[in-house]
C-alpha positions in Angstrom: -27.5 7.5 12.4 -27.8 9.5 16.0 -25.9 12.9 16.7 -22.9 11.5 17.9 -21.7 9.1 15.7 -23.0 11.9 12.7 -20.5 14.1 15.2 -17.6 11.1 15.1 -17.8 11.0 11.7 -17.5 15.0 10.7 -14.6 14.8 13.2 -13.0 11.8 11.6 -13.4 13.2 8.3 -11.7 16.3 9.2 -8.7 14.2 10.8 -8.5 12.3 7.4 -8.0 15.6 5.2 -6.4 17.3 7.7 -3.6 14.3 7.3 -3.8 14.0 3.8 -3.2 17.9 3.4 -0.3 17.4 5.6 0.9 14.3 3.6 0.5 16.5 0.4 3.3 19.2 1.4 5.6 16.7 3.3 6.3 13.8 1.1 9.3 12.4 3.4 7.4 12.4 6.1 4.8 10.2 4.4 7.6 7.7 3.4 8.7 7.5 7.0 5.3 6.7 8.3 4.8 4.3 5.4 8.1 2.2 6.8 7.1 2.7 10.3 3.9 1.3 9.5 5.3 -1.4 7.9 7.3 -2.3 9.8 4.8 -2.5 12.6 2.6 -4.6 10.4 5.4 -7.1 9.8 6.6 -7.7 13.3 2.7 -8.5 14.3 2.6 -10.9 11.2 5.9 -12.4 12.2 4.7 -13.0 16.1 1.0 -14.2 14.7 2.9 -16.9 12.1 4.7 -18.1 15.0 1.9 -18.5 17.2 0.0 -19.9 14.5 2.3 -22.5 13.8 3.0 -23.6 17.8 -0.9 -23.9 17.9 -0.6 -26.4 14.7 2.0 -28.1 15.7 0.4 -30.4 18.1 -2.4 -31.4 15.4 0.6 -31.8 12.8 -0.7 -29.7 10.5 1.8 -26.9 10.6 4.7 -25.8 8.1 8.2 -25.1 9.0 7.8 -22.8 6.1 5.0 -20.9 8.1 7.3 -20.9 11.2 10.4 -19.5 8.8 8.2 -16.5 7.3 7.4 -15.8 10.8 10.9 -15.8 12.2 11.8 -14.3 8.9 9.3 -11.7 9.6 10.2 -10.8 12.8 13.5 -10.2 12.6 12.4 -7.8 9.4 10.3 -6.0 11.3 12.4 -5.4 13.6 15.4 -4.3 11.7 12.9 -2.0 10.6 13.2 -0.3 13.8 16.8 -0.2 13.4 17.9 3.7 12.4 20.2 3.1 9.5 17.8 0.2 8.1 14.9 2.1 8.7 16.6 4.9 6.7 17.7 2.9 4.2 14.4 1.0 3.7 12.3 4.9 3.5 14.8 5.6 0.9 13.5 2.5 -1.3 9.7 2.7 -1.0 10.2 4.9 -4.2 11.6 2.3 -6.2 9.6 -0.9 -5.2 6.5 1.2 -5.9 8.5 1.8 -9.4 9.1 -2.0 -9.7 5.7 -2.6 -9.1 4.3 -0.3 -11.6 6.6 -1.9 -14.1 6.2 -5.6 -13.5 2.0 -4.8 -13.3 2.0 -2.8 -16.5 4.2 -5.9 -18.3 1.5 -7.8 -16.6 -1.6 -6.0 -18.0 0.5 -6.0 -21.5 0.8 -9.7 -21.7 -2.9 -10.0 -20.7 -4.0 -7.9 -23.4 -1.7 -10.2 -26.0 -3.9 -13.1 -24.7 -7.1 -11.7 -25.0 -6.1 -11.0 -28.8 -5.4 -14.4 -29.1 -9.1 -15.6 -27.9 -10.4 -13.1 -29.8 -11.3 -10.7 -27.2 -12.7 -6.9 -28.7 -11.2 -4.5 -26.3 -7.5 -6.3 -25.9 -5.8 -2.8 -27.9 -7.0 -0.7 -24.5 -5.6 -3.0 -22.1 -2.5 -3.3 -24.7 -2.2 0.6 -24.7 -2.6 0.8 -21.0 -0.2 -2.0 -20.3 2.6 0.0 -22.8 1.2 3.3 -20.9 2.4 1.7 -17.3 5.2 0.0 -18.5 6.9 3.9 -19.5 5.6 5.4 -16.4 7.5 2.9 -14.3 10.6 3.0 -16.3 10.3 6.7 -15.6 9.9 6.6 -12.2 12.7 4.1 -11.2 14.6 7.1 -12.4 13.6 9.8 -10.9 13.1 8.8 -7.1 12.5 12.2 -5.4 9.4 12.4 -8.0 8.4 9.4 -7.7 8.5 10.0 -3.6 6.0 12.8 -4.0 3.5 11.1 -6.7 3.1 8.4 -3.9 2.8 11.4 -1.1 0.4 13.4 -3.8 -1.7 10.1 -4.0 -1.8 9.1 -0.5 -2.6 12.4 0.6 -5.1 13.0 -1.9 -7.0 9.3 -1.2 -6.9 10.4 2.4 -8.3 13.7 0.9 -11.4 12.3 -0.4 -11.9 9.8 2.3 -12.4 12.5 4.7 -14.7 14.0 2.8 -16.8 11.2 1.9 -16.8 10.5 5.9 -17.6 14.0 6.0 -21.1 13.5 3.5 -21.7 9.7 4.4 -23.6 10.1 7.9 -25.9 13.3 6.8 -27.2 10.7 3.4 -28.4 7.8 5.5 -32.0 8.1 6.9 -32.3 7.1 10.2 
């Protein structure tokens, strides 16, 4: 790898755990940003849907269901924008991530209870570990504020180690 992009990638690194640091010691800002994204990220989904299904129409191969999601989407994405909605939707990120800790640890339960049934050896880790995510979600959908800085704490400490690993990465390649 040449000099600069060696450069690019120290300094990208540093931005990375520079943000994660930050995202670490301000939790509601890392919920705002994760709406804001989102709702960026639906309204381009929204407009792509609709495109994609006036480019399929002519062929007859499109969906009015594809053309709903993406009118659907749009008009989420930008309600997102909307203050009071926007609010409203940073104040929930705490509990879908609960919801989804729950309904994946009842997932990785029921899992386990099927690989029993086939005989599989290892199905009482997966059981344990299913039983171990099932409480932790329970828990979290009711405590928010914690559960608002665990996603902050792991954001912040993925962004953490990405920096660092873009930090490491350029000076263990040969060139």
């Amino acid at each position: 790898m040449k000099t600069l992009g060696k450069v690019l990638c120290v300094v990208a690194g540093i931005l990375f755990i520079g943000i994660g640091g930050y995202m670490l010691f301000h939790p509601g800002i890392t919920l705002v940003t994760l709406s804001l994204i989102l709702g960026i990220s639906t309204l381009i989904y929204g407009i792509f849907a609709i495109v994609s299904y006036a480019a399929h129409k002519k062929d007859g191969t499109a969906s009015g269901l594809l053309l709903f999601d993406g009118i659907v989407s749009v008009i989420f994405g930008c309600l997102l924008f909307s203050h009071y909605f926007f609010a409203f939707f940073t104040f929930l990120i705490p509990y879908m991530f609960s919801f989804w800790v729950l309904l994946r640890g009842v997932s990785v339960f029921i899992n386990s209870l099927e690989l029993k049934k086939i005989g599989g050896s290892q199905w009482g880790w997966l059981c344990a570990l299913g039983v171990i995510t099932i409480i932790f979600g329970m828990l979290t959908i009711f405590e928010p504020l914690l559960t608002a800085l665990l996603i902050s704490v792991i954001l912040g400490t993925c962004l953490i180690f990405y920096g660092i690993m873009a930090i490491v990465q350029p000076f263990t390649m040969e060139e």
